[in-house]
Wavefront OBJ file of the C-alpha trace (Angstrom):
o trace
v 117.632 98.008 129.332
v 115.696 94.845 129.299
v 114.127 94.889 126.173
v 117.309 95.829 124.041
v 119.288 92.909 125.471
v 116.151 90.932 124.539
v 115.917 92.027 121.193
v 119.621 91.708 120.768
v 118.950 87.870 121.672
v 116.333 87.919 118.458
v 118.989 88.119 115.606
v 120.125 84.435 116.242
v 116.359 83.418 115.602
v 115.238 80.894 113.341
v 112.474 83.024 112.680
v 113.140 86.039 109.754
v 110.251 87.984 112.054
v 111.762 87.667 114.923
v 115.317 88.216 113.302
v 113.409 91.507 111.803
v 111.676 92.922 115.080
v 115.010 92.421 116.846
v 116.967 94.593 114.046
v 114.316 96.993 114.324
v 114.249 97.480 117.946
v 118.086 97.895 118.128
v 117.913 100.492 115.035
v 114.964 102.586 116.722
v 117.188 102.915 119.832
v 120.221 104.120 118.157
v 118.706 106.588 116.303
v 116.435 107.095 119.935
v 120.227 108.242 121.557
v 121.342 109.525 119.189
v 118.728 112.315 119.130
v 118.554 112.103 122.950
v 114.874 111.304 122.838
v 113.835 108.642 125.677
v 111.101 105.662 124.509
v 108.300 103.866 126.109
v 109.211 100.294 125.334
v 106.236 97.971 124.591
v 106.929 94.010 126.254
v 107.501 91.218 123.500
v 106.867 88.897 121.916
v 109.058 89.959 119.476
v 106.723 90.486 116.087
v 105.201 91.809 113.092
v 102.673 93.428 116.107
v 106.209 94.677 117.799
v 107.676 96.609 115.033
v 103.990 98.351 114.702
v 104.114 99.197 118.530
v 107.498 100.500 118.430
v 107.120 102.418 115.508
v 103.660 104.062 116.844
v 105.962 104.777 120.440
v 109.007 106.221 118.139
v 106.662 108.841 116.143
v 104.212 109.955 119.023
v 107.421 110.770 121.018
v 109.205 112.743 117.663
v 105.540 114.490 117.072
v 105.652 116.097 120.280
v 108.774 116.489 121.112
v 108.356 118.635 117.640
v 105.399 120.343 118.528
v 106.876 121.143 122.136
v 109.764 122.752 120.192
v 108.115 124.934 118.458
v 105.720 126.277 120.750
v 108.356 127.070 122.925
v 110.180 129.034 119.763
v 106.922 131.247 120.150
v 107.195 132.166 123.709
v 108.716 134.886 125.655
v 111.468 133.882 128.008
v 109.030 134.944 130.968
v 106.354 132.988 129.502
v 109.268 129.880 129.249
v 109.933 129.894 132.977
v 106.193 129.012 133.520
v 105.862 126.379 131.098
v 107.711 123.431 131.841
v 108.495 120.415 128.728
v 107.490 117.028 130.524
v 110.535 114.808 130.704
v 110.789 112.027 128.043
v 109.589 109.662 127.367
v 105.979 111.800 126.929
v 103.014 110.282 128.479
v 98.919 111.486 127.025
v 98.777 112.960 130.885
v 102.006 115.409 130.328
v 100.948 116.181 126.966
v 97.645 117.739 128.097
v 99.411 119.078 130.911
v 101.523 120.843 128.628
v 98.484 122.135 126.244
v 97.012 123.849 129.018
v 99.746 126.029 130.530
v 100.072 127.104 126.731
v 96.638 128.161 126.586
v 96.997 129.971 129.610
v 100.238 132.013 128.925
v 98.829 132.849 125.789
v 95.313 134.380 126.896
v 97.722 136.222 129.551
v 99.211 137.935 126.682
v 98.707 141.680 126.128
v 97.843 143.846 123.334
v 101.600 144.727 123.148
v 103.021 141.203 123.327
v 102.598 141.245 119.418
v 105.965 143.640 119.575
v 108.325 141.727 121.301
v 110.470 139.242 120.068
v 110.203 135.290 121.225
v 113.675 133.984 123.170
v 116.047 132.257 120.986
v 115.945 128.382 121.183
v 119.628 126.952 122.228
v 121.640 125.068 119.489
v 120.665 122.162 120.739
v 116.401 122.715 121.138
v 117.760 123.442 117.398
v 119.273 120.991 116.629
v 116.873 118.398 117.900
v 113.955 120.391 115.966
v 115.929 120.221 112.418
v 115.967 115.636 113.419
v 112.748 115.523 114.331
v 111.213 117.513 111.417
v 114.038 115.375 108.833
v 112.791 111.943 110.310
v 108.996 112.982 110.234
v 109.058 114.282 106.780
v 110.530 111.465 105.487
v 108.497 109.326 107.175
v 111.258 107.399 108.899
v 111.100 103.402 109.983
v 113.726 100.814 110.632
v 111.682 98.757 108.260
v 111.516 100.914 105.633
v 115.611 101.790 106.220
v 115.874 98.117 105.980
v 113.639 98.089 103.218
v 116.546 98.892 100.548
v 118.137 96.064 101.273
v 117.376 93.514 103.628
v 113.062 93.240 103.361
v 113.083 93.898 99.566
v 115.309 91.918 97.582
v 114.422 91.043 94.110
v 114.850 87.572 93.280
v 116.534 86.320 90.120
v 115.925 83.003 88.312
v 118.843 80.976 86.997
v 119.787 80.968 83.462
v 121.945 81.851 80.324
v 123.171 84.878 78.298
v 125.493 86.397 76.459
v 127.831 88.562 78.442
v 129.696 91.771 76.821
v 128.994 93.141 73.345
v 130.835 92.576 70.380
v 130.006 95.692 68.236
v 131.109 97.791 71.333
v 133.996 100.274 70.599
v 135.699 99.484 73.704
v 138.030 96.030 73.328
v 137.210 95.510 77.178
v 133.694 94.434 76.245
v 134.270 91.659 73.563
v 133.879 88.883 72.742
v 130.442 88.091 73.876
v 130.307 84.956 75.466
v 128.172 82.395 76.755
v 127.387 82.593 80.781
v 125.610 80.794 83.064
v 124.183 82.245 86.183
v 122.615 80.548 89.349
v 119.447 81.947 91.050
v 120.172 84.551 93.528
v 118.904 87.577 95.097
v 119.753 91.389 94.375
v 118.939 94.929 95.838
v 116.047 96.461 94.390
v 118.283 99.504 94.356
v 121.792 100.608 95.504
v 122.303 100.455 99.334
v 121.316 103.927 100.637
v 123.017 106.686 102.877
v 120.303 105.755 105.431
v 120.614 102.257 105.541
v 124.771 102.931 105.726
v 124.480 104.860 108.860
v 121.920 102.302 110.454
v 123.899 98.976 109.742
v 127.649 100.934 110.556
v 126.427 102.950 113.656
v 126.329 106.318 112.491
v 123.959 109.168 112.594
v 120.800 108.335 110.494
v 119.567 111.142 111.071
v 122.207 112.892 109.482
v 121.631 110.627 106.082
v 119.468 110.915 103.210
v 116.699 107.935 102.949
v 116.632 108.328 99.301
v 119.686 108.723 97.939
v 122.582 106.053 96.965
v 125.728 106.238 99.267
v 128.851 106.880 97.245
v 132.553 108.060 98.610
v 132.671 104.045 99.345
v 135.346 101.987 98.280
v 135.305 98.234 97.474
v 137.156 96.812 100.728
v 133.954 99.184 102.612
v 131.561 97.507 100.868
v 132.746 94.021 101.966
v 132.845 95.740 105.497
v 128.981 96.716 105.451
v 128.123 93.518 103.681
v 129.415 91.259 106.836
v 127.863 94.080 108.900
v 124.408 93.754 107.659
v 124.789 90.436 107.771
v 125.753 90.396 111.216
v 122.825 92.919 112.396
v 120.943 90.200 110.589
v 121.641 87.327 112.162
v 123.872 85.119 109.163
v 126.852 84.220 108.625
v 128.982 86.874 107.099
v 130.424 85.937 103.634
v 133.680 87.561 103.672
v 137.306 87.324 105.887
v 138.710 90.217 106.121
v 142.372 90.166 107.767
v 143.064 92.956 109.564
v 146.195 93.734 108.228
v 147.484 97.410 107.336
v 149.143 96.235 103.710
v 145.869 94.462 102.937
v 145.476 92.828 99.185
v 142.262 91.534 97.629
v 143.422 88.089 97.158
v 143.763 88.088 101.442
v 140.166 88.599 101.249
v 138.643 84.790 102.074
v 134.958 84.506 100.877
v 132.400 82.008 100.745
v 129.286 82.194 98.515
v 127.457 79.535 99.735
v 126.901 80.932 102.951
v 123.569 82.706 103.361
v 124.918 86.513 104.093
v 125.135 89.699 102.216
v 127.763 90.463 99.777
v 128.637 92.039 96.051
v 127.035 90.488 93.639
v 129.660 88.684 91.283
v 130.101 90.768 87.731
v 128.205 87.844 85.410
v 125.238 88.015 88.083
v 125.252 91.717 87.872
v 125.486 92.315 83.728
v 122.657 89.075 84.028
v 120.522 91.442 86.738
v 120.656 94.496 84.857
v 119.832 93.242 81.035
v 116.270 91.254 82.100
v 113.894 89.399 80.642
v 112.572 90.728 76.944
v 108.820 89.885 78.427
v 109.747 90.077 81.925
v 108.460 87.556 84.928
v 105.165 86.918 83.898
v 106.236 84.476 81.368
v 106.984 82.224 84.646
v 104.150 78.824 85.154
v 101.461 80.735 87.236
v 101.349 79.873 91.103
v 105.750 79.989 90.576
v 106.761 81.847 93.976
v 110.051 82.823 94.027
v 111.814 80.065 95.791
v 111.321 78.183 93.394
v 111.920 80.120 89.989
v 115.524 78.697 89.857
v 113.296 75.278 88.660
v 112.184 77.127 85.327
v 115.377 79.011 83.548
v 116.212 81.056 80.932
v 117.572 81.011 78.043
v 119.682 82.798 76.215
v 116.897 84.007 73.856
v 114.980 85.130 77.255
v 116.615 87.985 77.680
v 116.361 91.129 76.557
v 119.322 92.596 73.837
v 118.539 96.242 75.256
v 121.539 98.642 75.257
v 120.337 99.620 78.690
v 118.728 98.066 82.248
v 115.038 97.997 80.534
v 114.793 99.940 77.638
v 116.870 101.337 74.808
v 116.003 104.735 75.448
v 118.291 105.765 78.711
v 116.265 108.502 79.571
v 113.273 106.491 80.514
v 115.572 104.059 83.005
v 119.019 105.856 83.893
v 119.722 109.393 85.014
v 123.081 110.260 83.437
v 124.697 114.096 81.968
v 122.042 114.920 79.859
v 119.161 114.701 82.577
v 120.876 115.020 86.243
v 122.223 118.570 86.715
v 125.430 116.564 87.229
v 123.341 116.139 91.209
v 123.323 112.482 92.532
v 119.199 111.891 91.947
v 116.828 110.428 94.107
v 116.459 106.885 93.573
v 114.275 104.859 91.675
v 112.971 107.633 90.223
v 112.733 105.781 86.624
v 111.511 102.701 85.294
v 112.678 99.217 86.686
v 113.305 96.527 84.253
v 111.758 93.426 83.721
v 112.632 91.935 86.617
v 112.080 94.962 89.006
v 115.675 96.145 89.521
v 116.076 100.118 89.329
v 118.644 102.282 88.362
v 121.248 99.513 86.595
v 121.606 102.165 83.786
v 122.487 105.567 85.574
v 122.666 107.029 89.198
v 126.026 105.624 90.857
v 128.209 102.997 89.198
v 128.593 99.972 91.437
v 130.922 97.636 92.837
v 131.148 93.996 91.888
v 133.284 91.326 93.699
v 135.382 91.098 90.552
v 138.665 91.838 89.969
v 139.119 93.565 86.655
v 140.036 91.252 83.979
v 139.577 90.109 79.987
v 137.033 88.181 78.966
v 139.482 86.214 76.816
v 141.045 85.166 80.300
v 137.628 84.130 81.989
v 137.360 80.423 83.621
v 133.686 80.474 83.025
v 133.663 77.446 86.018
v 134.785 80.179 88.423
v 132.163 82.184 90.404
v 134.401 85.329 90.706
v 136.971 86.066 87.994
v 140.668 87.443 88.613
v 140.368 87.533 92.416
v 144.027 88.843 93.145
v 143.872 92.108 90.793
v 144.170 94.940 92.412
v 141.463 96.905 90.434
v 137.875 96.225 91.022
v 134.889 95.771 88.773
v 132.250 98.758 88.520
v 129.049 98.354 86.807
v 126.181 100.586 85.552
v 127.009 103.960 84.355
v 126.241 107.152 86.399
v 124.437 110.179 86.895
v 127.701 112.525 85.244
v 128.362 110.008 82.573
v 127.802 109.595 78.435
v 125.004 107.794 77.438
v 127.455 105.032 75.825
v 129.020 104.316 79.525
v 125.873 103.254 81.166
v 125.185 100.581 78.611
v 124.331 97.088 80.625
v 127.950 95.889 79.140
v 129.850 98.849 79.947
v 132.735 97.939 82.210
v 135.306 100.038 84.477
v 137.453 99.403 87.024
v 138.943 101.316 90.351
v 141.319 100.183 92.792
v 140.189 98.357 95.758
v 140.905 101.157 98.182
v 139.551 103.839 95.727
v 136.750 105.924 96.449
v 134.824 108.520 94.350
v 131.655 110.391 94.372
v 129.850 108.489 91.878
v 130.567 105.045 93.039
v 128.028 103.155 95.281
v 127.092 99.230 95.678
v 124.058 97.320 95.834
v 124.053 94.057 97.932
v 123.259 90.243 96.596
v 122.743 87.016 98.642
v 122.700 83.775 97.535
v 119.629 81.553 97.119
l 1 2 3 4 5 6 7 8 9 10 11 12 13 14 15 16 17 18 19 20 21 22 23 24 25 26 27 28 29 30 31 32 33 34 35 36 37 38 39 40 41 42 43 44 45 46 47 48 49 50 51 52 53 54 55 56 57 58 59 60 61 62 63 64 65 66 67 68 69 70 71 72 73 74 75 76 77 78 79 80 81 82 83 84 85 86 87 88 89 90 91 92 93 94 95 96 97 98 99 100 101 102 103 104 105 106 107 108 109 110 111 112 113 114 115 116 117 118 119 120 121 122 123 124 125 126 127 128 129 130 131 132 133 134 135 136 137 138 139 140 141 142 143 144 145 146 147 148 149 150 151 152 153 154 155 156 157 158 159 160 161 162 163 164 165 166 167 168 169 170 171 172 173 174 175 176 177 178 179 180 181 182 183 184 185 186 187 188 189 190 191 192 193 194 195 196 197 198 199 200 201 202 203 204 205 206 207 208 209 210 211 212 213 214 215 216 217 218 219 220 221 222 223 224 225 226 227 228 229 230 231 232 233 234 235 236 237 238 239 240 241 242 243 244 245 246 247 248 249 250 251 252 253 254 255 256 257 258 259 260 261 262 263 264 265 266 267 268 269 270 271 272 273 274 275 276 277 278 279 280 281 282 283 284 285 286 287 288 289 290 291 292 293 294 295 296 297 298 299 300 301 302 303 304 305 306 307 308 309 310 311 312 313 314 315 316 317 318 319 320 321 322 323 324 325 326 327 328 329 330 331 332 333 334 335 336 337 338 339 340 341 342 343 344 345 346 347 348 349 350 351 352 353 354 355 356 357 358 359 360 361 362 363 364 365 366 367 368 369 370 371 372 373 374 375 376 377 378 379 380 381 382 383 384 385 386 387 388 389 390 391 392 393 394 395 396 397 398 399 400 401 402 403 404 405 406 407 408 409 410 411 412 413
């Protein structure tokens, strides 16, 4: 198809638009097969007009396809050998088409057709019903799919602050000490089972849209990072041999390139505690590319025991207010500088191995690089109140995977 092998052209484009309609296209026609469902596709340029277009073409073509459905669900099988569904994709002329053979197999109806019983719809009418009505209700675009991670990052100016917590109980936390941290970018929230289908070329349909995807372990979330950053269009951050006795320290990575990737575990604990007044203590008319010229100090950020408040019920879902059920996300208040969910949902994955702070080279953007145990941040939704504290820290094995960890992405500035 012309127009895929044209979009597939965009994702090398200089221009992030361009870059984005390209994605976009590619994503709408994967989850277009997937669900068997044929599209009208509009000619480029390739813009913020495309996506619109596409979009417009995607949902007319799930409406009726819907509404076809179900009006067939309603009729008799004599009644179904009359009406014949237009082939896809749908044009306004079939549609009417359509509208009036139902009319007139329903006014044929008599008195006693309210006592039989419509003809079964096969598994897969079904099946395709169930997608269409998931993907309507939820209002489903690539852009807002993309929207968790690639369309909504939250930028975060450079600065200081104390890492760890030296009244905590737990030795792994102490001492606090000094860290500085350069500007970068962070997911608003953790990467989604949505977006994870999208960017790995699974079923999205089959995904939720608003819930964090866990069952992941650290070497996967390296995996989708170069992914995303592939469907993207930059360079991908991380080398990955592909070797079947695999060890962290083979894993070659670069943070200056301009990809996606884990954020590091001083950027993360530096994410998650804030600002004490939040950004709007920035010089007005400060856009975000260039926050990393006014940073913060140590005093500018906020001593909370949790991502935005010291009450974890108003930012965090943990044991006392999840029904032990992963929640819907950002469901609670952000912090300061607009990041949700730091302090209860899914702990995350940093690029960290797991480590002392006693043994920290402070010069050293990711600490203890050959452990085999990973860094996880942020509490979770079937945890104490104590483990989702901003300087709680845990650790898994690099290969491990459980049903409470997930990962939010980073890219450098």
């Amino acid at each position: 198809m012309e127009v895929i092998e044209q979009a597939t052209s965009q994702l090398s484009s200089e221009d992030p638009i361009r870059r984005l309609a390209g994605f976009h296209v590619l994503s709408v026609a994967n989850a277009a097969k997937v669900s068997g469902i044929e599209l009208r596709w509009p000619s480029p340029p390739f813009d913020g007009t495309h996506i619109e277009l596409v979009d417009n073409e995607w949902r007319f073509q799930l409406s009726w396809t819907l509404k076809f459905l179900n009006e067939r669900a309603e009729l008799f099988e004599d009644e179904r050998r009359q009406i014949t569904i237009p082939p896809y994709p749908f044009t306004e002329e079939a549609v009417q088409a359509f509208v009036a053979q139902m009319r007139k197999a329903l006014n044929a109806r008599s008195i006693f057709a309210r006592f039989k019983r419509p003809a079964s719809l096969s598994t897969e009418e079904e099946l395709l019903r169930t997608r269409c009505i998931q993907i309507l209700r939820g209002n489903w675009t690539t852009s807002q799919i993309l929207g968790q991670a690639a369309w909504q990052l939250v930028c975060v100016p450079r600065g200081q602050y104390l890492q760890g917590n030296d009244s905590s109980v737990f030795e792994n936390e102490q001492p606090a000490h000094l860290c500085e941290v350069d500007s970068f970018w962070i997911g608003g929230t953790p990467v989604t089972e949505q977006l994870w289908s999208v960017v790995m070329g699974e079923d999205p349909m089959r995904a939720s849209a608003d819930h964090a995807k866990v069952g992941v372990s650290w070497l996967d979330a390296l995996k989708f990072c170069n992914a995303l950053s592939r469907r993207c269009g930059l360079d991908e951050v991380y080398v990955i041999p592909s070797t079947e006795t695999l060890n962290p320290e083979d894993v070659i990575f670069d943070y200056e390139r301009n990809g996606y990737r884990l954020p590091s575990e001083k950027e993360w604990e530096y994410a998650a505690r804030g600002t004490q007044r939040g950004l709007n203590q920035m010089p007005k008319g400060v856009d975000v590319e260039h926050m990393s010229d006014f940073p913060l100090s140590a005093n500018d950020i906020s001593p909370s025991a949790f991502s935005g408040s010291e009450i974890l019920k108003e930012v965090g879902w943990f044991v006392d207010n999840s029904r032990n059920k992963l929640p819907i996300q950002a469901q609670k208040r952000p912090n300061s500088f607009g990041l949700y969910d730091m302090s209860g949902n899914v702990r995350e994955w940093c690029m960290d191995g797991f480590g002392r702070y006693h043994d920290w080279d402070n010069s050293s953007v990711v600490q203890a690089h050959s452990a085999q145990n990973r860094v996880c941040r942020g509490g979770a939704y079937s945890l104490r109140s104590e483990l989702c504290r901003v300087s709680s820290r845990v650790s898994f094995g690099f290969n491990q995977t459980n049903s409470i960890t997930g990962f939010r992405v980073a890219r450098t500035q």
